[in-house]
TIMI-449771 format. One record per residue (C-alpha): residue number from 0; residue in one letter; x, z, y. Coordinates in steps of 0.05 Angstrom, whole numbers, plus 5000, padded with zeros to 4 digits. Layout:
(NUM; A; (X; Z; Y));
...
//
This chain:
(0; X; (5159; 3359; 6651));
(1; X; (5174; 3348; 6573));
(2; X; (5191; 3420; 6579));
(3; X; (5134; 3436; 6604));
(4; X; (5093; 3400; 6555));
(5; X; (5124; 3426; 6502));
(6; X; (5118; 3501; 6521));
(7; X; (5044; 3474; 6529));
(8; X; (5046; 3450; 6458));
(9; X; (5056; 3517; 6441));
(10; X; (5002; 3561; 6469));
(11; X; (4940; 3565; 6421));
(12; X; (4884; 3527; 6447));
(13; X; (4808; 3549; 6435));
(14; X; (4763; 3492; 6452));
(15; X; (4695; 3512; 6474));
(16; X; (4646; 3463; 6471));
(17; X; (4579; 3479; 6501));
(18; X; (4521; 3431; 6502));
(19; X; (4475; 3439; 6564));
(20; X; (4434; 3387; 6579));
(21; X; (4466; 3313; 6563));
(22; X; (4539; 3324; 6587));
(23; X; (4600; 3353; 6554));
(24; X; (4648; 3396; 6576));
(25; X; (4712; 3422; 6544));
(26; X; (4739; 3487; 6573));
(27; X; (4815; 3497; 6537));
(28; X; (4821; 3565; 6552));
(29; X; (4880; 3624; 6564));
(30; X; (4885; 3672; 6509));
(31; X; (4882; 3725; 6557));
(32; X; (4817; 3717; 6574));
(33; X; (4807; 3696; 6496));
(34; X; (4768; 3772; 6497));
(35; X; (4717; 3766; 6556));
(36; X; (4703; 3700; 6541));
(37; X; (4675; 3707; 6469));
(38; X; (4638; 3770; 6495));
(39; X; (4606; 3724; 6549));
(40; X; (4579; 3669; 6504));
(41; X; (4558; 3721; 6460));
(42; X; (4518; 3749; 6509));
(43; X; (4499; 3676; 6528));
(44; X; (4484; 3673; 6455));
(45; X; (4434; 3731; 6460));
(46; X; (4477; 3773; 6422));
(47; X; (4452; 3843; 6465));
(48; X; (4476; 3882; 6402));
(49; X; (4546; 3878; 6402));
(50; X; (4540; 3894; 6485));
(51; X; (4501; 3961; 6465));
(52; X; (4556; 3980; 6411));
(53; X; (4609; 3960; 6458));
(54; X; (4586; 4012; 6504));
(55; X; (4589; 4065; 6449));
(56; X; (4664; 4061; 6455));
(57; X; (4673; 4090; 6516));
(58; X; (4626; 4153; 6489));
(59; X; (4642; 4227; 6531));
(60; X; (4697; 4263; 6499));
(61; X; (4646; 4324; 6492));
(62; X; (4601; 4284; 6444));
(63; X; (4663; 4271; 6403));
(64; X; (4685; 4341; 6394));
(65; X; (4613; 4364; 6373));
(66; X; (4625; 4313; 6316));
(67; X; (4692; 4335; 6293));
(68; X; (4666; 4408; 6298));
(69; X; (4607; 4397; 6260));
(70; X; (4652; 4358; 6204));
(71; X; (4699; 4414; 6209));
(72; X; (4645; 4461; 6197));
(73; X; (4619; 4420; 6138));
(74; X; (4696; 4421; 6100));
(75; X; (4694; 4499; 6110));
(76; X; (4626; 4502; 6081));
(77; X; (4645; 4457; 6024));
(78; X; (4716; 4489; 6011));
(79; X; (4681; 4559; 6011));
(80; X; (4631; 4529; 5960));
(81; X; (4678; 4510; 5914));
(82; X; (4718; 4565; 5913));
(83; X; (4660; 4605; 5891));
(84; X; (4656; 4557; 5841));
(85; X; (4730; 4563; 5821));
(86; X; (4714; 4644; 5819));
(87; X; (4654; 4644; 5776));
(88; X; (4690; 4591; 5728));
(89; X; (4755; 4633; 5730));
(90; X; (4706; 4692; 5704));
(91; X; (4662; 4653; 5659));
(92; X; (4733; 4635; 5624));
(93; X; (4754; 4704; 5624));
(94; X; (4686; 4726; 5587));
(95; X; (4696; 4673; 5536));
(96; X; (4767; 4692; 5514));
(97; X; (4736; 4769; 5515));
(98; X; (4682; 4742; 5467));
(99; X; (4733; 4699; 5422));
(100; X; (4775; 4760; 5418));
(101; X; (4723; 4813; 5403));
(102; X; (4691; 4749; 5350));
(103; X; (4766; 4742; 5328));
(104; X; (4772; 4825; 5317));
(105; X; (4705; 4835; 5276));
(106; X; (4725; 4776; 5231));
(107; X; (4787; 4817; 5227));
(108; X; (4753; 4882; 5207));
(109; X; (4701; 4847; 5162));
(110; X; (4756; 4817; 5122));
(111; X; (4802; 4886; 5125));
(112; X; (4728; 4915; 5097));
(113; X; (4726; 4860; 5043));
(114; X; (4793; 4868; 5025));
(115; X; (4779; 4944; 5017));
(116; X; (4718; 4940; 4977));
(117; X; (4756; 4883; 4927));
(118; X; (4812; 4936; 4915));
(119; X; (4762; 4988; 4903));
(120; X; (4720; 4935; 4853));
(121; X; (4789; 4917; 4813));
(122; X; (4808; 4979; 4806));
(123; X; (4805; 4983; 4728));
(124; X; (4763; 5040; 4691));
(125; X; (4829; 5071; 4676));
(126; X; (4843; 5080; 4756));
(127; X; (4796; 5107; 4777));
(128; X; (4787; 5152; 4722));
(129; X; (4853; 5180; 4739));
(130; X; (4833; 5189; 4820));
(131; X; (4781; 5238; 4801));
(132; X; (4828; 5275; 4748));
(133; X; (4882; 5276; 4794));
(134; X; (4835; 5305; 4852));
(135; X; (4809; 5361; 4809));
(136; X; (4876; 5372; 4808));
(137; X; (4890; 5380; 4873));
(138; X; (4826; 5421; 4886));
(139; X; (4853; 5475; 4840));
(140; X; (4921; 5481; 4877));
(141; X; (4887; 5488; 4936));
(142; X; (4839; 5534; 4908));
(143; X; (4773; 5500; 4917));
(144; X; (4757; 5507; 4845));
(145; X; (4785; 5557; 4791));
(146; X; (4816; 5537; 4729));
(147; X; (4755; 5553; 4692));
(148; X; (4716; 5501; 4725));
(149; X; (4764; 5460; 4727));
(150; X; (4788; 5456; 4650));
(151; X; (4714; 5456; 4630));
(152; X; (4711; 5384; 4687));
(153; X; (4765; 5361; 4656));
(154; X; (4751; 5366; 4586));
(155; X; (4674; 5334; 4605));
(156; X; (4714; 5277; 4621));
(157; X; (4763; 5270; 4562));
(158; X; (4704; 5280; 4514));
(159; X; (4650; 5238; 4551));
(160; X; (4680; 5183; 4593));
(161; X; (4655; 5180; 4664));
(162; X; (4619; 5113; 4668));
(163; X; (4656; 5088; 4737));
(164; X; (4603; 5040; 4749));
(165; X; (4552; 5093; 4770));
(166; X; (4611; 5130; 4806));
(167; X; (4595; 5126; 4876));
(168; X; (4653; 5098; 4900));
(169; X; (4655; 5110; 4974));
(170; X; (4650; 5181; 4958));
(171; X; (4734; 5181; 4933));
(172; X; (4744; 5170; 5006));
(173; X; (4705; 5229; 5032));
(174; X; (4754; 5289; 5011));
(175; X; (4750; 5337; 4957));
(176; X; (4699; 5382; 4969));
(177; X; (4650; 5321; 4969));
(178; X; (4679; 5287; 4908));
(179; X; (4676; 5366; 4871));
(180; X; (4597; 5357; 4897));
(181; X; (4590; 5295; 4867));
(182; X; (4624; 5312; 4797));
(183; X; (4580; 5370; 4793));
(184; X; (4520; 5329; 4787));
(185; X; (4551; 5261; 4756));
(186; X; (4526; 5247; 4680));
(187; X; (4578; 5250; 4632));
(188; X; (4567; 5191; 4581));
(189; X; (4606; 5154; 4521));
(190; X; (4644; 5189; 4466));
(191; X; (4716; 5193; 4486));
(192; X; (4757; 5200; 4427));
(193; X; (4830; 5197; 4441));
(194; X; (4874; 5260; 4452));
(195; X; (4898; 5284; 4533));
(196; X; (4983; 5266; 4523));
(197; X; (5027; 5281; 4587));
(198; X; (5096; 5254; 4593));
(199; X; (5147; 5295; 4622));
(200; X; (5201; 5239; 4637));
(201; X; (5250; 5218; 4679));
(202; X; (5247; 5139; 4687));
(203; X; (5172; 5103; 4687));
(204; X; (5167; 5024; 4707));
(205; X; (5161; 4995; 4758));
(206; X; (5174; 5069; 4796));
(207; X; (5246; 5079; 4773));
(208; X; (5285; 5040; 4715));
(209; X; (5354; 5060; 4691));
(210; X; (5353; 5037; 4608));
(211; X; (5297; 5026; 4566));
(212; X; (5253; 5090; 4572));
(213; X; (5213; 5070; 4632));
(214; X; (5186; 5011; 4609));
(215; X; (5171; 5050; 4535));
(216; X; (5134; 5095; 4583));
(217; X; (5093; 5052; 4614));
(218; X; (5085; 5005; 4556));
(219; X; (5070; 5065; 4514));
(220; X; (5015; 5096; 4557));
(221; X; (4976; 5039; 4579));
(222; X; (4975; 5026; 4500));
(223; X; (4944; 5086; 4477));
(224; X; (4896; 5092; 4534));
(225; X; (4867; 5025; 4516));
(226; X; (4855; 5060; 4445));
(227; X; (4816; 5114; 4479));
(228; X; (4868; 5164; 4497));
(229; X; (4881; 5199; 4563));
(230; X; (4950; 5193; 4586));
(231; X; (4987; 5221; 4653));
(232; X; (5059; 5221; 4671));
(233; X; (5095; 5272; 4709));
(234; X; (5166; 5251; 4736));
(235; X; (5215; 5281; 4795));
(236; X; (5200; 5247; 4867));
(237; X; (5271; 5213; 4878));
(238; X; (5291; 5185; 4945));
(239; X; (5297; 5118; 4913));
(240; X; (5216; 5123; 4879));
(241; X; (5190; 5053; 4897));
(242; X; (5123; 5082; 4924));
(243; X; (5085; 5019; 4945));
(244; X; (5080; 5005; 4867));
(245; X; (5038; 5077; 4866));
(246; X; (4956; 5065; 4885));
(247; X; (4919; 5123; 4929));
(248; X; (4987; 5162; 4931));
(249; X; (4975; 5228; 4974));
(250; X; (5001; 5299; 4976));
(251; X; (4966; 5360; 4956));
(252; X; (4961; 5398; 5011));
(253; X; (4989; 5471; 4984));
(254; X; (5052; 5485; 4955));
(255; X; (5063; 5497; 4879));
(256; X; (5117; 5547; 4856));
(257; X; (5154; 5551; 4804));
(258; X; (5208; 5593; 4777));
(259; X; (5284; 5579; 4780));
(260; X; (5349; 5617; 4785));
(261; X; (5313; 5687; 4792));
(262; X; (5266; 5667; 4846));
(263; X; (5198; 5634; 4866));
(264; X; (5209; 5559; 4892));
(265; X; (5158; 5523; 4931));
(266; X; (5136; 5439; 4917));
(267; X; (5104; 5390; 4943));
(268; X; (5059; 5359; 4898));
(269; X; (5046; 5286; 4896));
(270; X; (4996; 5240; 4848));
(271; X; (4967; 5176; 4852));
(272; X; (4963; 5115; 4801));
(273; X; (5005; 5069; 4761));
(274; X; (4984; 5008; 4725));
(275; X; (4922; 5054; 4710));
(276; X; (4963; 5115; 4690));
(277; X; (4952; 5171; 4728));
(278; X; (5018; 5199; 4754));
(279; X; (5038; 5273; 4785));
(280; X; (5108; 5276; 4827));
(281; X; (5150; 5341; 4842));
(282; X; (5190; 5343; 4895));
(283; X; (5233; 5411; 4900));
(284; X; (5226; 5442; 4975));
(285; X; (5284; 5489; 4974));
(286; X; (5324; 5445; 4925));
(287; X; (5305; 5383; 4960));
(288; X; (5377; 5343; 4952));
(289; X; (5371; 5352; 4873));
(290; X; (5328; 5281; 4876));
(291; X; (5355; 5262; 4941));
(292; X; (5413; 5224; 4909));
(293; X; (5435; 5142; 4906));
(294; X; (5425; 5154; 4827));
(295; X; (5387; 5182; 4771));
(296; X; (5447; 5214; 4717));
(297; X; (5507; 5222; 4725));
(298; X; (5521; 5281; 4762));
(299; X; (5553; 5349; 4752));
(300; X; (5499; 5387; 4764));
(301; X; (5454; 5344; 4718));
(302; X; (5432; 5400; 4674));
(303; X; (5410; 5438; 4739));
(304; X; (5372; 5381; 4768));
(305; X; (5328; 5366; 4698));
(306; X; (5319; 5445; 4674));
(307; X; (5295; 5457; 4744));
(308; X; (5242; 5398; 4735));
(309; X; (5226; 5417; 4671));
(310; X; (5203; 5486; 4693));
(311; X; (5166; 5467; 4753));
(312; X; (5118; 5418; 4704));
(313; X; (5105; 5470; 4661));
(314; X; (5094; 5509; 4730));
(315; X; (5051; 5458; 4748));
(316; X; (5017; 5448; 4688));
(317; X; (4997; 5517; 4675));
(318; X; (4971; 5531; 4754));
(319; X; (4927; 5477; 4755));
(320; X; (4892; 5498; 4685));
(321; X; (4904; 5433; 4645));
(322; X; (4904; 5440; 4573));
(323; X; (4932; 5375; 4546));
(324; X; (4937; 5364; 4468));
(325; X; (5005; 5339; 4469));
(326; X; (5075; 5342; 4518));
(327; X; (5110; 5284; 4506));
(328; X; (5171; 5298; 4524));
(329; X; (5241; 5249; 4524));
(330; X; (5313; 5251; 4511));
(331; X; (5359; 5311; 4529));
(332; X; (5342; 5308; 4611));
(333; X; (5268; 5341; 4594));
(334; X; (5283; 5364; 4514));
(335; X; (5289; 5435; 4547));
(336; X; (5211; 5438; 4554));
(337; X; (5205; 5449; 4480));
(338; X; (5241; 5527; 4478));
(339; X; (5208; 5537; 4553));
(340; X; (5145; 5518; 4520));
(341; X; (5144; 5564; 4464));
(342; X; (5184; 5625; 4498));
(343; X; (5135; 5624; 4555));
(344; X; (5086; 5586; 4568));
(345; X; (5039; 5577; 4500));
(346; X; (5004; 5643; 4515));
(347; X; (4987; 5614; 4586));
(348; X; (4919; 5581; 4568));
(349; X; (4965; 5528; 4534));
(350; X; (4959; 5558; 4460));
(351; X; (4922; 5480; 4439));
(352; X; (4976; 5441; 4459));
(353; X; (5037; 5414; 4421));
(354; X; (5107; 5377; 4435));
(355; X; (5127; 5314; 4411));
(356; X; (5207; 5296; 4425));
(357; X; (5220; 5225; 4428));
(358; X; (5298; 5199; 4430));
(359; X; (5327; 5134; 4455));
(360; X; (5386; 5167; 4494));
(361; X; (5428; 5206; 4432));
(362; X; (5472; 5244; 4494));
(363; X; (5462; 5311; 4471));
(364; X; (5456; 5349; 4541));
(365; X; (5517; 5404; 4533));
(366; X; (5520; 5466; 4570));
(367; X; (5549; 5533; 4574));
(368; X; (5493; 5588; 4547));
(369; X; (5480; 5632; 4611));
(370; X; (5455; 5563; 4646));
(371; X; (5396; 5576; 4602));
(372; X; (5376; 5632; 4648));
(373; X; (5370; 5584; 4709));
(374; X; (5297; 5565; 4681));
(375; X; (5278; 5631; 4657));
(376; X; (5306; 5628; 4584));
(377; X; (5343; 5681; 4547));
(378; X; (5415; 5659; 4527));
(379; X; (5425; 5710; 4476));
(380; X; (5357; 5693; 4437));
(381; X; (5379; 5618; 4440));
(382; X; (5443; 5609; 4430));
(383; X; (5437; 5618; 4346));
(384; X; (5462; 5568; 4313));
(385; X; (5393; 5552; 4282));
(386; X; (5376; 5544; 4348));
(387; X; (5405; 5520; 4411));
(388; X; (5485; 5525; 4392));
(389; X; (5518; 5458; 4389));
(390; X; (5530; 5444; 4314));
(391; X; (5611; 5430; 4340));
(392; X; (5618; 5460; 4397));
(393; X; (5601; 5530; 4388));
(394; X; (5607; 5554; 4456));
(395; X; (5557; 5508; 4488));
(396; X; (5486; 5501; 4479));
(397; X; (5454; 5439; 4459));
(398; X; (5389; 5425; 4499));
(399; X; (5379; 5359; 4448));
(400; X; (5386; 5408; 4390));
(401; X; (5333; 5455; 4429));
(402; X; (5285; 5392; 4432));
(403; X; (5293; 5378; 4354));
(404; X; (5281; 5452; 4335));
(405; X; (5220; 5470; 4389));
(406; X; (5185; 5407; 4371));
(407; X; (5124; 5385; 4323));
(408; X; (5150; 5317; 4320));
(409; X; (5211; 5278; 4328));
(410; X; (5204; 5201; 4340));
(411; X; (5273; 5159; 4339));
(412; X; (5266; 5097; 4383));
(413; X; (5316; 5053; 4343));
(414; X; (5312; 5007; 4298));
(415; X; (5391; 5013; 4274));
(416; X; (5390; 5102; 4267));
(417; X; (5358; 5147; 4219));
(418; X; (5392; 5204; 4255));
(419; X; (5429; 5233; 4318));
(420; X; (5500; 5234; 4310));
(421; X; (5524; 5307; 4312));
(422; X; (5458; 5341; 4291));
(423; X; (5459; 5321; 4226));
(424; X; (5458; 5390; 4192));
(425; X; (5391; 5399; 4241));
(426; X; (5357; 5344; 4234));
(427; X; (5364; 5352; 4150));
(428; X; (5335; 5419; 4166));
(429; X; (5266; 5389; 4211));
(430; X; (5270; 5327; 4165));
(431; X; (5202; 5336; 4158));
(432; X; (5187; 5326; 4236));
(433; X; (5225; 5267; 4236));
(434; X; (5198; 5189; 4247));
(435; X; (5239; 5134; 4251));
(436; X; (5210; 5077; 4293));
(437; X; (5235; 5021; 4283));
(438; X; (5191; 4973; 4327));
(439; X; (5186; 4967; 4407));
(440; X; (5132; 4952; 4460));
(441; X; (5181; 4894; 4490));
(442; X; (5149; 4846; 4432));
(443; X; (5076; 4834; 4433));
(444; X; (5073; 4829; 4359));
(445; X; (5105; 4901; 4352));
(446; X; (5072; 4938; 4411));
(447; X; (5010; 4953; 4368));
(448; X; (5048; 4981; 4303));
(449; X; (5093; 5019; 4357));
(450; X; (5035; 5049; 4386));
(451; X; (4990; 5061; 4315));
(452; X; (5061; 5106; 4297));
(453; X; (5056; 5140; 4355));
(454; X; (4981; 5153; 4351));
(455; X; (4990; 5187; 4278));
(456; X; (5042; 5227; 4305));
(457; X; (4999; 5252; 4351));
(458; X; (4945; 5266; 4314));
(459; X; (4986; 5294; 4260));
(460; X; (5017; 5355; 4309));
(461; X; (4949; 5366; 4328));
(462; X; (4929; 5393; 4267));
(463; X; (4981; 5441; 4266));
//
């Protein structure tokens, strides 16, 4: 029995106490029949609800599976909505990184057009002076204008400065024939006075550097041009030429011939500016590894190389009908222009122009006399002792000697010589052609005097 009792003790017990009229009754009840008998006093309650939802468990199977079909059918619907979505935002993206590239491409070009239009606005006077010299150039090698037209363009523009700023500017970009239609009918304003001086050298700064006559070339030139002058450079096109430090380079396209070794060699002709200097290069065709080399000097075949060069500026010179006032010419590697000059080419529209000889190198240049014919010279008129005969060595000729004697002028870049050892004898002769410079264009306080020496001796030969 105590057993009993206390596996009764155990057993929940729900007491239901219901009041009906004025007696009590307590019901303890099994929790089996916990459920039925809350759902009876419920209904006893009145509680009809519950009853009705009650009987919406036991709903048809049918009814159930229209509902999950029509939720189903919903999700599709909805998934197939937002992947349209996804679509249009996948191509709404793709449009907007097309637009930000496109934005990003014309910022690109405005600024490339900016840049462009800056260059062209800093361009000095100078500059772009020396484009449209160095395009007539190039439109008489190529024949669009004669040498007529061209020398009387050219000397409009040395006597009466082209006033850039009314230059149309976009027109340099166009081609020669419309920059030739353009200079026909440009105004020619403002007293130029200076003289038209072309180097023929073999070293300008910052192209190529080997001593101190590139930088005196440079120096020199942008000197006298701010004093009014007109100043071009011609040089060999080595291998080595730094050519990004040359503005609007370009070819001419036609070959220019010249004469060496008994024959007719073509070149390729190339110009552009430097540091507002306008500068031609000649590059041999036939001949092409005489500048293809690791160095300037030093080389057998030297006197080959730099007679050969010599002769195609003159060439060059003469075929596209410039008539400078002076050849500048340097040191023994281009001294040979003086006797080329005055053997052959002063009767070649050239009969206004003079040479001026300037030394900073005092190697003398030897070479046996019948080299002289390489470049068109006769070796028996030249190889006199008042001429090109080495004043010690008889049997060679002296192309430094041949500089002295064919020049006007003779300026001595040192400050420590009076004379060039070996030509003594010569130099006592064409004492009177001699100056002796003794300051440099390295120090700002000298560069003027420098330059006001070399502006006297130019105007000086002029004369002559």
């Amino acid at each position: 029995m105590m057993q009993a009792a206390a596996a009764a003790s155990n057993v929940p017990v729900i007491w239901n106490l219901s009041l009906r009229g004025s007696s009590s009754k307590v019901h303890i009840l099994n929790p089996k029949n916990q459920k039925c008998h809350a759902l009876h006093c419920l209904r006893s309650e009145g509680h009809e609800d519950l009853e009705n939802s009650q009987e919406n468990i036991g709903l048809p199977s049918v009814t159930k599976e229209a509902k999950q079909k029509d939720i189903w059918n919903l999700f599709r619907e909805a998934q197939q909505n937002i992947l349209f979505l996804n679509k249009q935002r996948v191509a709404a993206v793709e449009e907007l990184e097309k637009l930000k590239k496109e934005k990003y491409e014309l910022l690109e070009r405005i600024n490339q057009l900016e840049e462009e239009s800056q260059i062209v606005i800093k361009k000095d006077k100078s500059s772009l002076l020396w484009e449209l010299l160095l395009h007539i150039d190039a439109m008489v090698i190529n024949g669009l204008m004669n040498i007529e037209e061209a020398s009387s363009m050219r000397k409009l523009i040395k006597e009466h400065e082209v006033n850039i700023s009314e230059f149309p500017l976009d027109v340099l970009q166009q081609g020669d024939a419309k920059i030739l239609a353009e200079l026909r009918r440009f105004p020619h304003k403002i007293k130029r006075n200076g003289l038209h001086v072309i180097h023929i050298c073999t070293e300008m700064a910052p192209l190529v550097s080997v001593g101190p006559l590139a930088s005196y070339i440079t120096g020199l030139a942008s000197a006298l041009q701010g004093k009014g002058y007109l100043v071009e450079v011609i040089l060999p096109k080595y291998s080595t030429l730094d050519l990004d430090e040359i503005e609007g380079l370009r070819e001419i396209e036609a070959d220019a011939y010249s004469y060496f070794n008994g024959q007719l060699h073509a070149n390729r002709i190339w110009n552009g500016v430097v540091s507002g200097i306008g500068v031609t290069l000649i590059q041999p065709l036939y001949y092409s590894s005489m500048f293809s080399r690791d160095k300037v000097y030093g080389y057998t075949d030297d006197f080959d190389r730099f007679a050969y060069f010599s002769r195609a500026s003159l060439d060059y010179i003469a075929k596209s009908g410039k008539q400078p006032d002076v050849l500048h010419i340097h040191n023994w590697q281009t001294a040979i222009v003086g006797p080329l000059f005055w053997d052959v080419f002063v009767n070649q529209g050239l009969e206004g122009t003079r040479i001026l000889l300037t030394c900073q190198d005092f190697d003398k240049g030897l070479a046996p006399p019948e080299k002289l014919e390489l470049c068109g010279l006769d070796p028996a008129e030249l190889h006199r002792l008042d001429r090109l005969q080495d004043n010690k060595n008889p049997h060679f000729v002296n192309i430094l000697k041949g500089g002295v004697v064919y020049s006007n002028k003779v300026v001595i870049m040192s400050s420590s010589r009076s004379s060039i050892p070996g030509l003594e004898p010569t130099l006592a002769i064409h004492k009177d052609k001699l100056v002796l410079s003794p300051f440099g264009l390295e120090n700002p306080m000298e560069k003027d005097l420098c330059c006001d020496l070399h502006v006297s001796a130019y105007t000086s030969i002029k004369n002559l």
